[in-house]
C-alpha positions in Angstrom: 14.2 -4.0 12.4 14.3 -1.8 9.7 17.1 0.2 9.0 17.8 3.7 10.4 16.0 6.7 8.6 18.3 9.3 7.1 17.5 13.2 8.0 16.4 14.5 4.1 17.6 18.0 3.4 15.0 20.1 1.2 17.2 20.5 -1.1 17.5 16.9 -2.4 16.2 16.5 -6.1 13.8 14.1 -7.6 16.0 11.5 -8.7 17.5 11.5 -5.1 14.0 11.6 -3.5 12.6 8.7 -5.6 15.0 6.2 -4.8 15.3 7.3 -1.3 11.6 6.9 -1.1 11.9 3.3 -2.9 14.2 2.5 -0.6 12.4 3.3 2.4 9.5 1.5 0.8 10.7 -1.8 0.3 12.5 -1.8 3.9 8.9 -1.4 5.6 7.1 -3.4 3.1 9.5 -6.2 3.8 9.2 -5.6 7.8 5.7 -6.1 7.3 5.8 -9.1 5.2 7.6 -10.9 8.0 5.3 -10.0 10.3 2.6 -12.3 9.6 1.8 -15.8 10.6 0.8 -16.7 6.8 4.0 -15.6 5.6 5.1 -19.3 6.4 2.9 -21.0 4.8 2.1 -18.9 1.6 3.9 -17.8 -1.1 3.8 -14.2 -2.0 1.8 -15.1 -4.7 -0.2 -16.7 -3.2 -1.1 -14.4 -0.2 -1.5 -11.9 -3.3 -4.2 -14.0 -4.1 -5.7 -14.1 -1.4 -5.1 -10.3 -1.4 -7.3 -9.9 -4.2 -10.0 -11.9 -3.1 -10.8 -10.1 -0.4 -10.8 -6.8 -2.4 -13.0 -8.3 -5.2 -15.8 -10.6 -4.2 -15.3 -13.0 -7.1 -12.9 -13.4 -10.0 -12.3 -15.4 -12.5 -8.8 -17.9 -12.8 -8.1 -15.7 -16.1 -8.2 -12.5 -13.6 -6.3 -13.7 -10.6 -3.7 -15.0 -13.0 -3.5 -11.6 -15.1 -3.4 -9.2 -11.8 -0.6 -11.6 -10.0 1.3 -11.7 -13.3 1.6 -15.5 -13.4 0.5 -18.1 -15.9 -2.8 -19.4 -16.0 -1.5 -22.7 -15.6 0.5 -21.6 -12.0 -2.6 -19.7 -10.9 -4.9 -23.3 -11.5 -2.0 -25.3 -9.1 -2.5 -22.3 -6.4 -6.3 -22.2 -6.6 -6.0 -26.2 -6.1 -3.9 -25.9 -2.5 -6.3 -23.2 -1.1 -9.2 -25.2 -2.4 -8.0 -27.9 -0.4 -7.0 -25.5 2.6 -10.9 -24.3 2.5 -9.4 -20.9 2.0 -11.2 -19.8 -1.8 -14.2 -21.7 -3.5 -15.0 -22.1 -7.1 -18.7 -21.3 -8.6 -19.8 -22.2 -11.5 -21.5 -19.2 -13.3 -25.3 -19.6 -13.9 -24.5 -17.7 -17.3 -21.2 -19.9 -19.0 -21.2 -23.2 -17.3 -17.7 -22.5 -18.4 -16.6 -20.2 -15.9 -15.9 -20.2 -12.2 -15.8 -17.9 -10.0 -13.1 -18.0 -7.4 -14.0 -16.2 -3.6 -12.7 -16.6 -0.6 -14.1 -18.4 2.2 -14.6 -17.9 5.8 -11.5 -19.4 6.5 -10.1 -17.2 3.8 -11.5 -14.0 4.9 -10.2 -14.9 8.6 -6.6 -15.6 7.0 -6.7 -11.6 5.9 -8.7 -10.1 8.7 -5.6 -12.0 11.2 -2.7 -11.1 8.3 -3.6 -7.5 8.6 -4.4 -7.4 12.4 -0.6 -8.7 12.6 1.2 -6.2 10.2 -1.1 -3.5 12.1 0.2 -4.3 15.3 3.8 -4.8 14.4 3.8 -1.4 12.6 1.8 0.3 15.7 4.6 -1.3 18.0 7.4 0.1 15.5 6.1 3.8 15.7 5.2 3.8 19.1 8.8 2.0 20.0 11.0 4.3 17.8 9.5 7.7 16.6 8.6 10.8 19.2 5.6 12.3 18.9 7.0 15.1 16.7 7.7 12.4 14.5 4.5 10.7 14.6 3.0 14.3 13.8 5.0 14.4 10.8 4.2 11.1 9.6 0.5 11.9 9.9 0.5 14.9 8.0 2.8 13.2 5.3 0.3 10.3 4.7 -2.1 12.3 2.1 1.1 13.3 0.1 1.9 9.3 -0.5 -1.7 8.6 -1.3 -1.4 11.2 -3.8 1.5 8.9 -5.3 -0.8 5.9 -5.1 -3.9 7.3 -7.1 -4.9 5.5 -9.9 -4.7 7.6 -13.1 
C-alpha cells in the first residue's frame, strides 16, 4: 500500500511541490510495478523493452539499447532470453542485410496487453478502496495538469 497522501496547502512553493510530487510519483509507480505477474520474471529493463516494442512496431538493437540506456552488448543478451521466450523476433531488413529489426510477438504483445490489465486493475481497486468520490473528482480534473508536465518539448 502506498503511503498516506499529505493535505497540500496552496501556499507551498515550487521546490516544495516538485519533490512532493516526485515523491508521490515514485510511491505509485512502484505500487504498480509490483502489481504485475511479469514483474517476476523480467527485469526492469527488460519489461522496458518490451515496453518499447509495443509502442514502436520495429526497432533496431542500436535503438532499444539507446532508449533503455544500456550497452549494446547488455541489450544483445536480453534480446537472446526473449528470443528464446518467443516474446520479440528479429528480421532481417530487405535493405542492409545487416540490420534486424526486433518486434514483439504474439506472445509478446499478450505479456503487455495482461501487464497493463493488471496495473489497471490494481490502481482501479486502490481508488475505489481508498479515495471518496470528492476525491476521485479531483483526481480527474487534475489529470490534464500532469499531462501537461509530460509533453514532449
Amino acid at each position: 500500500m502506498l503511503g498516506k497522501l499529505t493535505s497540500y496547502s496552496t501556499y507551498m512553493d515550487s521546490a516544495e511541490l516538485s519533490s512532493s510530487l516526485r515523491s508521490v510519483i515514485a510511491a505509485l509507480h512502484k505500487g504498480l510495478r509490483k502489481q504485475t505477474s511479469a514483474a517476476g520474471a523480467y527485469s526492469m529493463t527488460e519489461l522496458e523493452t518490451i515496453g518499447h516494442l509495443f509502442r514502436n512496431p520495429t526497432l533496431l538493437p542500436t535503438e532499444l539499447a539507446a532508449l533503455t540506456r544500456i550497452t549494446t552488448q547488455s541489450m544483445s543478451q536480453i534480446l537472446s532470453k526473449m528470443e528464446a521466450q518467443r516474446v520479440i523476433k528479429r528480421t532481417p531488413s530487405k535493405e542492409d542485410k545487416r540490420k534486424v529489426g526486433i518486434s514483439l510477438t504474439a506472445v509478446g504483445k499478450k505479456l503487455v496487453e495482461k501487464n497493463l490489465y493488471e496495473k489497471d486493475e490494481w490502481l482501479k481497486n486502490e481508488i475505489e478502496r481508498t479515495l471518496t468520490d470528492k476525491e476521485k473528482e479531483l483526481l480527474a480534473k487534475v489529470l490534464p495538469v500532469l499531462n501537461k508536465l509530460i509533453e514532449i518539448k
